[in-house]
mmCIF file of the N, C-alpha and C atoms, coordinates in Angstrom:
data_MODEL
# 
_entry.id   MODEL 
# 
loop_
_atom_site.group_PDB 
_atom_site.id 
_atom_site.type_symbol 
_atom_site.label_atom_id 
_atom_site.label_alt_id 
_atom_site.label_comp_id 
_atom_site.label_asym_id 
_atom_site.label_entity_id 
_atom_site.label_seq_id 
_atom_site.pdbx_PDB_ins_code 
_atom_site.Cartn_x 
_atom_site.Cartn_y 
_atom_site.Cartn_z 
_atom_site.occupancy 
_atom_site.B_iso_or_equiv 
_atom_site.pdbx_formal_charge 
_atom_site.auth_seq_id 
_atom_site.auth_comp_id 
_atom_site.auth_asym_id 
_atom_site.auth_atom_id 
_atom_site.pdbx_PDB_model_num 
ATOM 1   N N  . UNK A 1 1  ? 158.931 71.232  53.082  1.00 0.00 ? 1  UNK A N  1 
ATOM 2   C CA . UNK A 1 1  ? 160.335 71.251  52.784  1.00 0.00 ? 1  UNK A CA 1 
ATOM 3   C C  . UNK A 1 1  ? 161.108 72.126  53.761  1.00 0.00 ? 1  UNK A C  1 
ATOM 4   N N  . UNK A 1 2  ? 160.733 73.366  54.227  1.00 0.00 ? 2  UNK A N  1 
ATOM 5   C CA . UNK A 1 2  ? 161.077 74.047  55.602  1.00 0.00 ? 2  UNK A CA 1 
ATOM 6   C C  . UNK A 1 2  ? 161.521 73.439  56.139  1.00 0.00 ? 2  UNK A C  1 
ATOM 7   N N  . UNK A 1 3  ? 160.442 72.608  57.055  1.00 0.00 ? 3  UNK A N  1 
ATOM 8   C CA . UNK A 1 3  ? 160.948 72.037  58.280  1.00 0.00 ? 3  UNK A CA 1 
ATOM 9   C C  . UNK A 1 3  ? 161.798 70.642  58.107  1.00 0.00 ? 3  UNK A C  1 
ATOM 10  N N  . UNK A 1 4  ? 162.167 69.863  56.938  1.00 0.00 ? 4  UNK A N  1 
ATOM 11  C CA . UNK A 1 4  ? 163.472 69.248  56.518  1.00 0.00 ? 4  UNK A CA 1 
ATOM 12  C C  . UNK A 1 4  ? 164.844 70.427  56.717  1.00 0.00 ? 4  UNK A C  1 
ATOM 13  N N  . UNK A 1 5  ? 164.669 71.468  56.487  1.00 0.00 ? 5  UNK A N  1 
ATOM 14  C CA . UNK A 1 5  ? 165.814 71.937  56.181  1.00 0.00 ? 5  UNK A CA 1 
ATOM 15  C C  . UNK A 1 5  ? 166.308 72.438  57.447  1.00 0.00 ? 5  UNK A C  1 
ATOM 16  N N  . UNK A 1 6  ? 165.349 72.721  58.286  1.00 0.00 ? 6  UNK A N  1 
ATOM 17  C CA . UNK A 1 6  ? 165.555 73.646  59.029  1.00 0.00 ? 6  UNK A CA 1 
ATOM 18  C C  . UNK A 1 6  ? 166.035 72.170  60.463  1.00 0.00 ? 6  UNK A C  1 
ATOM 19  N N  . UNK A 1 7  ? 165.254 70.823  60.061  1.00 0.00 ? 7  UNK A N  1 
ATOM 20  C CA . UNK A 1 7  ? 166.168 70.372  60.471  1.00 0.00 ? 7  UNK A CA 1 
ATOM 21  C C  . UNK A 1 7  ? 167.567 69.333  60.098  1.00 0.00 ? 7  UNK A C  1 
ATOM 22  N N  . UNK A 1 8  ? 167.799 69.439  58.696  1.00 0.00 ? 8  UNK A N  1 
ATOM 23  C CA . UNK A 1 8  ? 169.091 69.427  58.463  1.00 0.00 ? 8  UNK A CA 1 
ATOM 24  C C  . UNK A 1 8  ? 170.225 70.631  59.262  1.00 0.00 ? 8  UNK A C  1 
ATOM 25  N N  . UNK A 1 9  ? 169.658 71.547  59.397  1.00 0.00 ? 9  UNK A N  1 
ATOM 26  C CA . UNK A 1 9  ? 170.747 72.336  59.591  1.00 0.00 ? 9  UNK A CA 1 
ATOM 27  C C  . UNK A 1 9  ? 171.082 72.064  61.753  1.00 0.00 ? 9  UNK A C  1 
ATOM 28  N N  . UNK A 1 10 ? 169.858 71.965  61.987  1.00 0.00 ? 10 UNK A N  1 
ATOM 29  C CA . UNK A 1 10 ? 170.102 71.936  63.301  1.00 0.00 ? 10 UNK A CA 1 
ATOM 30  C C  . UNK A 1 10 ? 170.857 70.444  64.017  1.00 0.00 ? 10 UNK A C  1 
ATOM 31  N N  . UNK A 1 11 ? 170.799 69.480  62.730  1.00 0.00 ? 11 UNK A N  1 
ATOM 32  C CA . UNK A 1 11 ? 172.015 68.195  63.161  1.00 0.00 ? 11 UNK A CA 1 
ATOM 33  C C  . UNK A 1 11 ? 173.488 68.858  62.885  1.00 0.00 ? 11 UNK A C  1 
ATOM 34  N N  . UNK A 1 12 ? 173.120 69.971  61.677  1.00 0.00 ? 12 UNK A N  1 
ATOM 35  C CA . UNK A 1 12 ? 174.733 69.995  60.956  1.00 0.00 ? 12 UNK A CA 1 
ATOM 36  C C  . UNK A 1 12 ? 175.423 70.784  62.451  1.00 0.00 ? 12 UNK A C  1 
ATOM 37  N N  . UNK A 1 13 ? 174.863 71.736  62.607  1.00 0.00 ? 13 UNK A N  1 
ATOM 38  C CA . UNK A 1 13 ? 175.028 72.620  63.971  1.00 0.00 ? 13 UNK A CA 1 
ATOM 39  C C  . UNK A 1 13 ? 175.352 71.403  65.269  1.00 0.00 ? 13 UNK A C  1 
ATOM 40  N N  . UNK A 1 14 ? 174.457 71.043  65.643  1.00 0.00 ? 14 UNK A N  1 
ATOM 41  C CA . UNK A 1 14 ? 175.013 69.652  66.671  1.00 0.00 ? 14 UNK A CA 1 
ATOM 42  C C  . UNK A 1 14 ? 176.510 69.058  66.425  1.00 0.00 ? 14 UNK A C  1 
ATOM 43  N N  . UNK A 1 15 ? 176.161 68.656  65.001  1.00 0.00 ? 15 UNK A N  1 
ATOM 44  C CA . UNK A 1 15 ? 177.228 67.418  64.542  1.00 0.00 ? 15 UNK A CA 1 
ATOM 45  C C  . UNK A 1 15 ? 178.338 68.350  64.892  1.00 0.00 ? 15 UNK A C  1 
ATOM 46  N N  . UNK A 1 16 ? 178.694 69.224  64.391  1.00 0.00 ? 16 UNK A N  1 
ATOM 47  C CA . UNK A 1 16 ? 179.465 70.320  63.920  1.00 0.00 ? 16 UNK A CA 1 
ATOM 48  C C  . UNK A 1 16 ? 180.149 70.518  65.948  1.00 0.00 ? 16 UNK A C  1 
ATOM 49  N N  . UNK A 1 17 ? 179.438 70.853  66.801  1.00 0.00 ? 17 UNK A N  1 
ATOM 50  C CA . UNK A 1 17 ? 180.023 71.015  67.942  1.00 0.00 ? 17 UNK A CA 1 
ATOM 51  C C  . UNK A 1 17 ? 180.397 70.010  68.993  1.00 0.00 ? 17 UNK A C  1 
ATOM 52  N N  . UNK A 1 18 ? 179.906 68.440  68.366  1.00 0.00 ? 18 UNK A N  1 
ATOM 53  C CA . UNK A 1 18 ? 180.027 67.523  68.769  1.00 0.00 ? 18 UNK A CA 1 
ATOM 54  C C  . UNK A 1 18 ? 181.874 67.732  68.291  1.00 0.00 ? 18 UNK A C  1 
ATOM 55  N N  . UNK A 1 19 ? 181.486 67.403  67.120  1.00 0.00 ? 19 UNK A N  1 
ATOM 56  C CA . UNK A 1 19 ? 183.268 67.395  66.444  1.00 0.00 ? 19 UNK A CA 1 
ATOM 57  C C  . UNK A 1 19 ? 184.107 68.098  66.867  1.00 0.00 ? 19 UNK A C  1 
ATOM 58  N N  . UNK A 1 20 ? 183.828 69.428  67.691  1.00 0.00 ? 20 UNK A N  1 
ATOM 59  C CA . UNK A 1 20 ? 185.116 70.158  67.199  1.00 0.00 ? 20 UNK A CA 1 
ATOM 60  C C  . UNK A 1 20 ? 184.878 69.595  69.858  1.00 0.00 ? 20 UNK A C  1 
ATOM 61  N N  . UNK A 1 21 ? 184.440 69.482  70.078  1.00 0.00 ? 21 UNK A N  1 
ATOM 62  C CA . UNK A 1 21 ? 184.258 68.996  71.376  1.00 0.00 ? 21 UNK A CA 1 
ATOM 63  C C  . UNK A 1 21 ? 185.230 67.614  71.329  1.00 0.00 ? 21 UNK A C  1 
ATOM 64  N N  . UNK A 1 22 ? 185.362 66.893  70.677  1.00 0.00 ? 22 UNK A N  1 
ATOM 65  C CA . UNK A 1 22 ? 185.917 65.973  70.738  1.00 0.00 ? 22 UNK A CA 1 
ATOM 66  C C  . UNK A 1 22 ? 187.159 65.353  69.097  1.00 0.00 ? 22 UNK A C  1 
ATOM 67  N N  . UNK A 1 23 ? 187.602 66.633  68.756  1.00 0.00 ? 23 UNK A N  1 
ATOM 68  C CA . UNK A 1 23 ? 188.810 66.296  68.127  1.00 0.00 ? 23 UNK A CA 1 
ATOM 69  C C  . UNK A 1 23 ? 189.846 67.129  68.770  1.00 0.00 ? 23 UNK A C  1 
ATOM 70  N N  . UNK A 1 24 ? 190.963 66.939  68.758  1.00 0.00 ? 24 UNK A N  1 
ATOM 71  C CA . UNK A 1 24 ? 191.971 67.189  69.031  1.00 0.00 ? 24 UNK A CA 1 
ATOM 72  C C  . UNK A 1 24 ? 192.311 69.154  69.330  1.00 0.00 ? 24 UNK A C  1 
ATOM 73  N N  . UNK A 1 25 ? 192.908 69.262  70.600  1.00 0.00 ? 25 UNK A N  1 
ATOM 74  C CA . UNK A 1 25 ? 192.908 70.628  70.692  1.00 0.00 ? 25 UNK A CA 1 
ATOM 75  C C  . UNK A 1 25 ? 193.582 70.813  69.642  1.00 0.00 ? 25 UNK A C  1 
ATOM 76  N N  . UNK A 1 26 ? 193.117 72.627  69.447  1.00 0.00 ? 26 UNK A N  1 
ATOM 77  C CA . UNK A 1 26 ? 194.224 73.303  68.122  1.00 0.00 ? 26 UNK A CA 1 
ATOM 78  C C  . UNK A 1 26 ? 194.079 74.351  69.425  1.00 0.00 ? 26 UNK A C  1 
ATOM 79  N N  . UNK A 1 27 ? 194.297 74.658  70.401  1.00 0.00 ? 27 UNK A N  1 
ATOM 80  C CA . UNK A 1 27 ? 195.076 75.598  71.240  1.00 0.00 ? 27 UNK A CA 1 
ATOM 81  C C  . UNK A 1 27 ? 196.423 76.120  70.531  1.00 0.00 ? 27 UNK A C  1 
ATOM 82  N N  . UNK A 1 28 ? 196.839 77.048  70.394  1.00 0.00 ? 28 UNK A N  1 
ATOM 83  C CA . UNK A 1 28 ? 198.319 77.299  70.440  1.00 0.00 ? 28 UNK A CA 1 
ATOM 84  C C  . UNK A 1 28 ? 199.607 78.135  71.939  1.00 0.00 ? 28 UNK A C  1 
ATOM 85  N N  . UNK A 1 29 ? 198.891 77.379  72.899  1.00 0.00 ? 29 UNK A N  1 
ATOM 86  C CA . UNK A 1 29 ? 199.578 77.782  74.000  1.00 0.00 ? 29 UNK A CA 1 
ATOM 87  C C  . UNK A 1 29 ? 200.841 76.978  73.948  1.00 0.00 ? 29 UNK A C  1 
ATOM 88  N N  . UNK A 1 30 ? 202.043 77.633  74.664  1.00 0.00 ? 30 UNK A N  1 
ATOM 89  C CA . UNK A 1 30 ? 203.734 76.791  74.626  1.00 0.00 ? 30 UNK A CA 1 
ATOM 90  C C  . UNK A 1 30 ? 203.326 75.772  75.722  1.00 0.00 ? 30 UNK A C  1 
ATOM 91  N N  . UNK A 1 31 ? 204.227 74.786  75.041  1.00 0.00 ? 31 UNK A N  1 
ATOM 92  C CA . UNK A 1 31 ? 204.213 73.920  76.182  1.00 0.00 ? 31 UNK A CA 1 
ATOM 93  C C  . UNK A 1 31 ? 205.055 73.832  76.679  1.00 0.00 ? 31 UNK A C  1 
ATOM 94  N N  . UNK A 1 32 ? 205.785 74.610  77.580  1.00 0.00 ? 32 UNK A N  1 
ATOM 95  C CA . UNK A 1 32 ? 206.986 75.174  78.776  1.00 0.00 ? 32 UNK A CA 1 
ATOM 96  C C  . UNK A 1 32 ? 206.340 74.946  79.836  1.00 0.00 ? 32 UNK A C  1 
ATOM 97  N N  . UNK A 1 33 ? 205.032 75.030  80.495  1.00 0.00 ? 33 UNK A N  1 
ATOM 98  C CA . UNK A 1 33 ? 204.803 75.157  81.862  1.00 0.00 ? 33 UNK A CA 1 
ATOM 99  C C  . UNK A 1 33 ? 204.088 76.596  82.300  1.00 0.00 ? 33 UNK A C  1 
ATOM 100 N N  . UNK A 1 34 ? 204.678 76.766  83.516  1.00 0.00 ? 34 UNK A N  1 
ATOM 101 C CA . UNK A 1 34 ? 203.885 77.633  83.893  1.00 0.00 ? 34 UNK A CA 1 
ATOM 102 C C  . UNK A 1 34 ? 205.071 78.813  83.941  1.00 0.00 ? 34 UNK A C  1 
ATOM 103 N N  . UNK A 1 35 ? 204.896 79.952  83.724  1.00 0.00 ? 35 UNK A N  1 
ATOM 104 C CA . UNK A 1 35 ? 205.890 81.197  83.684  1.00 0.00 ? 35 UNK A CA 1 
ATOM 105 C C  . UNK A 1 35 ? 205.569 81.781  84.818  1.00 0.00 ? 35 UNK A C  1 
ATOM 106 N N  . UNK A 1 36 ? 207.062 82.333  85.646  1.00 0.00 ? 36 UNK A N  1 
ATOM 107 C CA . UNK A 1 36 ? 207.043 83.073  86.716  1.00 0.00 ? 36 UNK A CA 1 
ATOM 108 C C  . UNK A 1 36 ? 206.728 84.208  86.455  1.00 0.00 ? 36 UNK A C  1 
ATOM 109 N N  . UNK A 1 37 ? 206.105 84.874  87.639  1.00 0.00 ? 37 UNK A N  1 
ATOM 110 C CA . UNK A 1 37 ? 205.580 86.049  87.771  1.00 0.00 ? 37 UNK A CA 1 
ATOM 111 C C  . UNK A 1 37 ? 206.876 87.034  87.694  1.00 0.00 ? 37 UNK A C  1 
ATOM 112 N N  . UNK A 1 38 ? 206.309 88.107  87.261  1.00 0.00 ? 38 UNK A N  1 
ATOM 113 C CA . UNK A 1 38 ? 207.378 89.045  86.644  1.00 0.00 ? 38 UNK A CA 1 
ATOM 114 C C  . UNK A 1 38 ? 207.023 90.458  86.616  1.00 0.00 ? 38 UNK A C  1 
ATOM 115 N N  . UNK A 1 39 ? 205.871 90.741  87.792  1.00 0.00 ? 39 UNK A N  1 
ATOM 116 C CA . UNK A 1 39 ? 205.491 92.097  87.736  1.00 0.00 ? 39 UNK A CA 1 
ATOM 117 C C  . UNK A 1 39 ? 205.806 92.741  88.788  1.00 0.00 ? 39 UNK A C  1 
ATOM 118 N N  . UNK A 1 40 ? 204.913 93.907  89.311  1.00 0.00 ? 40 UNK A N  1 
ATOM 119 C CA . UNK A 1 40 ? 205.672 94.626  90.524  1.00 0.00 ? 40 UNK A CA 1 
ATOM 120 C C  . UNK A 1 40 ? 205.171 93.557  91.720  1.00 0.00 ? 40 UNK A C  1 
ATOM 121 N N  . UNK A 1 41 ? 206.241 94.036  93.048  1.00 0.00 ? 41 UNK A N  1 
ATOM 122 C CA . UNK A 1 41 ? 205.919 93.513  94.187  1.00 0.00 ? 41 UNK A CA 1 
ATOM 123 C C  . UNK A 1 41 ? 205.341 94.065  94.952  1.00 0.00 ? 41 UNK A C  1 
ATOM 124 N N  . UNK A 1 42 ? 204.791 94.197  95.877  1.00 0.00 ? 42 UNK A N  1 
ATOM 125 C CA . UNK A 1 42 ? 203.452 94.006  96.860  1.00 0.00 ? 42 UNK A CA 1 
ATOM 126 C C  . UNK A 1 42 ? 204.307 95.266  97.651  1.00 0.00 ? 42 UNK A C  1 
ATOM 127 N N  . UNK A 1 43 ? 203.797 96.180  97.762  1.00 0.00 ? 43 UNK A N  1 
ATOM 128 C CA . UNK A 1 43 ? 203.916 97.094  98.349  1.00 0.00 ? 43 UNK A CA 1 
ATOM 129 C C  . UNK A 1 43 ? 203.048 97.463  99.670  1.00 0.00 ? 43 UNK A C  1 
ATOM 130 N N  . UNK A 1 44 ? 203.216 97.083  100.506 1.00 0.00 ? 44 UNK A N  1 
ATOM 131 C CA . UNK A 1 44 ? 202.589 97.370  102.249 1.00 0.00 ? 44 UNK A CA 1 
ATOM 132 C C  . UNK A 1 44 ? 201.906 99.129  101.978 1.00 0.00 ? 44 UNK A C  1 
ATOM 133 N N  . UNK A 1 45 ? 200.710 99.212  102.467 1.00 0.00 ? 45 UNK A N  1 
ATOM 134 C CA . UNK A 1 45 ? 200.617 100.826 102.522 1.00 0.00 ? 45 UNK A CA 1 
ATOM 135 C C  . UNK A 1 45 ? 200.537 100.842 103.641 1.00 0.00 ? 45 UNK A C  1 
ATOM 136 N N  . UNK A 1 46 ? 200.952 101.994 103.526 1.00 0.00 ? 46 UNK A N  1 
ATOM 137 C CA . UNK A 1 46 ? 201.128 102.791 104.715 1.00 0.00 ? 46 UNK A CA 1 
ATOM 138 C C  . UNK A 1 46 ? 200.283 103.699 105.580 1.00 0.00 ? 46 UNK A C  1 
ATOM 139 N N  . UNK A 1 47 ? 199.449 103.138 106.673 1.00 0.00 ? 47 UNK A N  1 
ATOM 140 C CA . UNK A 1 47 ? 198.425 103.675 106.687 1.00 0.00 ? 47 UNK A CA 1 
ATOM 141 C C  . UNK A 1 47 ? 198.375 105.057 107.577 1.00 0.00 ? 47 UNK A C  1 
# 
């Protein structure tokens, strides 16, 4: 009975990453694009 279970669980695990591989993103990134840079500028040193 072990080794039934042990491989029930290792389809559920498969099945399980099959699914989430191929349903629909749940990302929550904006969909605006890409945002300009907005930090400091490039400062030359001075050697």
């Amino acid at each position: 009975m072990n080794i039934f279970k042990s491989i029930e669980e290792a389809i559920a695990y498969i099945s399980g990453a099959i699914r989430r591989i191929f349903s629909p993103s749940d990302d929550m990134y904006p969909m605006i694009g890409v945002s300009p840079f907005e930090g400091d500028l490039y400062q030359e040193a001075n050697w």
